[in-house]
C-alpha positions in Angstrom: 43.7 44.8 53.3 45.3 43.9 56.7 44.3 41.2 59.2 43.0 38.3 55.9 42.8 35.1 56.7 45.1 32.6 54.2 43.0 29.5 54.7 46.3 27.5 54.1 48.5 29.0 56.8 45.4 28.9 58.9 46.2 32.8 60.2 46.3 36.2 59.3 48.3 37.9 56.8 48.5 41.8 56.3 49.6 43.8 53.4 48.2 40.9 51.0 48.9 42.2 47.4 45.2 41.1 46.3 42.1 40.6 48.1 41.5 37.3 48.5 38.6 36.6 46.6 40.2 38.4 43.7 43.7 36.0 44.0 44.2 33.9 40.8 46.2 31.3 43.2 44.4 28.4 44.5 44.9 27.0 48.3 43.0 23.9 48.2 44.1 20.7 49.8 45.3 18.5 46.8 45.6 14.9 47.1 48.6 13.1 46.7 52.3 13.9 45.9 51.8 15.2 41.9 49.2 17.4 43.1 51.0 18.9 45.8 53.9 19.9 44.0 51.6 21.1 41.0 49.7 23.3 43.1 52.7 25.0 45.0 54.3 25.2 41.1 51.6 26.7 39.8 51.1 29.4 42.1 54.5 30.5 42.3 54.6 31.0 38.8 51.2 33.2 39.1 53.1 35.2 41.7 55.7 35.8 39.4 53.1 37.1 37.1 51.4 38.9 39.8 54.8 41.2 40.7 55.1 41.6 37.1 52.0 42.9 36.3 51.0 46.7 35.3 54.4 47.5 34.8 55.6 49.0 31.9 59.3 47.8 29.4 61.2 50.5 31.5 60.0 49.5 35.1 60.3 45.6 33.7 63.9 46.2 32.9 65.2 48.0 35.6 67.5 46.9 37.8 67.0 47.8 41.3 69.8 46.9 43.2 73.3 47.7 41.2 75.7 46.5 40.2 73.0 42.8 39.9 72.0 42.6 36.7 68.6 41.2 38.2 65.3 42.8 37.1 61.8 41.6 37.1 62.2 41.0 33.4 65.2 39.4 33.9 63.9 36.9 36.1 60.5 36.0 34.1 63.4 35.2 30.8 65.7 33.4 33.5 62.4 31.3 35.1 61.3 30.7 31.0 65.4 29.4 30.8 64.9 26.9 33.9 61.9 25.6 32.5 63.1 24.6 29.3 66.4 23.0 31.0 64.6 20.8 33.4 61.0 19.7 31.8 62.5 20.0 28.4 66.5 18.7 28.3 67.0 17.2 31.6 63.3 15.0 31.9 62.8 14.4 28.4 65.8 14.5 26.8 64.8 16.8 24.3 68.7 18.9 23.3 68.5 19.3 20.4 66.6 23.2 20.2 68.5 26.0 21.4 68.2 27.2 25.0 66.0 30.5 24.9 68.0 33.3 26.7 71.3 31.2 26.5 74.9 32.4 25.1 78.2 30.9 25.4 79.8 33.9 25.4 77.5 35.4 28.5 76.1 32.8 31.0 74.0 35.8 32.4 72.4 36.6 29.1 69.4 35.9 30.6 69.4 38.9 33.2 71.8 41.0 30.8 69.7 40.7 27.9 66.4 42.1 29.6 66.3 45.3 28.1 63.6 47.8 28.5 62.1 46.9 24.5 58.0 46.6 24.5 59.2 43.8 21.9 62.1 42.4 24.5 59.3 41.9 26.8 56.6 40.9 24.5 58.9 37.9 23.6 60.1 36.9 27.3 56.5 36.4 28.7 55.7 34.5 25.1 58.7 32.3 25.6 57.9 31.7 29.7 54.0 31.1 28.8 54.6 28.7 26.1 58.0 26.8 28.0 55.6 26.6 31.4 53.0 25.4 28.6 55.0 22.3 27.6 56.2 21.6 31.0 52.2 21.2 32.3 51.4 18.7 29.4 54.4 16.7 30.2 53.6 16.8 33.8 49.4 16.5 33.0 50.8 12.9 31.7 52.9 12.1 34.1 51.6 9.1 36.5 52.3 9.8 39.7 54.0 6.6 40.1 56.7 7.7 37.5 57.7 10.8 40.1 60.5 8.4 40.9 61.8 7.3 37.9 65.4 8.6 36.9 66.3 10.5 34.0 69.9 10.6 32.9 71.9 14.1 33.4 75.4 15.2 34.0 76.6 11.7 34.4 74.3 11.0 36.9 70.1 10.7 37.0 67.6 12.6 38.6 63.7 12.0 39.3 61.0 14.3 37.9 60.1 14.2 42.0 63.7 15.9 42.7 63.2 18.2 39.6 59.9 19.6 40.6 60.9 20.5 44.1 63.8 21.7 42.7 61.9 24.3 40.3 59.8 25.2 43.0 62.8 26.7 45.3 63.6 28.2 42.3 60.3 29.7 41.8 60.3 30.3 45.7 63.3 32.4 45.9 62.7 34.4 42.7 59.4 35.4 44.1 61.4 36.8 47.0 63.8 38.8 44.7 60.6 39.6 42.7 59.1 41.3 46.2 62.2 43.2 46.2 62.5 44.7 42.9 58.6 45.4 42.8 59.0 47.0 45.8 62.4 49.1 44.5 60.1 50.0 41.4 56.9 51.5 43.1 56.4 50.9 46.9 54.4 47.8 46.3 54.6 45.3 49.1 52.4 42.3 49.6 52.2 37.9 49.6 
């Protein structure tokens, strides 16, 4: 569909990757800070989804630009990695369960582990779904008034305000690499 209007960026948009009517992402025009970020947060992460989706293991897995050990699969257990680390460890202070996709012996585990296993990628959008899970009932109680408050981490603090844009670029520029590898994998361009 070329020439669609995205109400939000008040123009047209061509080679959108869903009609609008059919996109799961929302473009309203939330009110106040907490609902800002959650709405830019949430549909990043259906993006994500959306790159991912009707793609078998093999496609998941593959990696599109060698020697990067980056693959769509990769990125959806890496994203499922940086949501435990900031909702769960760093805001809440909850280290004491092992990181998912984390090994000592291979900080890129994450990406190097993503191999093309129905089962391998059964479990990565299980662990993503149920880490983004926790971090939206920790953020559903968050008053808007705490976005400021610090958290300890690495000798320092940070605010769930900082952490939240923070996992947004992170989100942000993953859906970029995302683009890319769908692309690499079948042609498929689009928002």
């Amino acid at each position: 569909m070329t020439g669609a209007v995205c109400p939000r960026l008040g123009g047209a948009v061509s080679n959108m990757w869903t009609a609008p009517e059919d996109d799961p992402r929302t473009y309203g025009h939330p009110v106040g800070e907490k609902a800002t970020y959650r709405e830019y947060l949430d549909n990043y992460r259906l993006t994500i989804e959306m790159k991912c989706e009707g793609l078998d293991a093999d496609q998941l897995a593959r990696r599109s630009v060698p020697p990067s050990s980056l693959s769509l699969l990769g990125l959806v257990r890496h994203l499922a990695q940086m949501e435990n680390h900031w909702f769960q460890r760093v805001l809440q202070g909850r280290t004491d369960a092992p990181r998912p996709y984390n090994r000592e012996d291979d900080p890129d585990w994450d990406f190097r582990g993503a191999d093309p296993d129905p089962a391998v990628v059964k479990d990565a959008f299980a662990t993503w779904k149920t880490e983004t899970a926790k971090a939206d009932e920790w953020l559903d109680a968050l008053a808007e008034a705490d976005l400021g408050r610090e958290a300890p981490v690495d000798g320092g603090s940070v605010a769930p305000r900082d952490v939240l844009v923070h996992v947004i670029e992170e989100y942000a520029r993953h859906a970029g690499h995302a683009d890319l590898l769908r692309e690499c994998i079948d042609g498929r361009t689009g928002q």
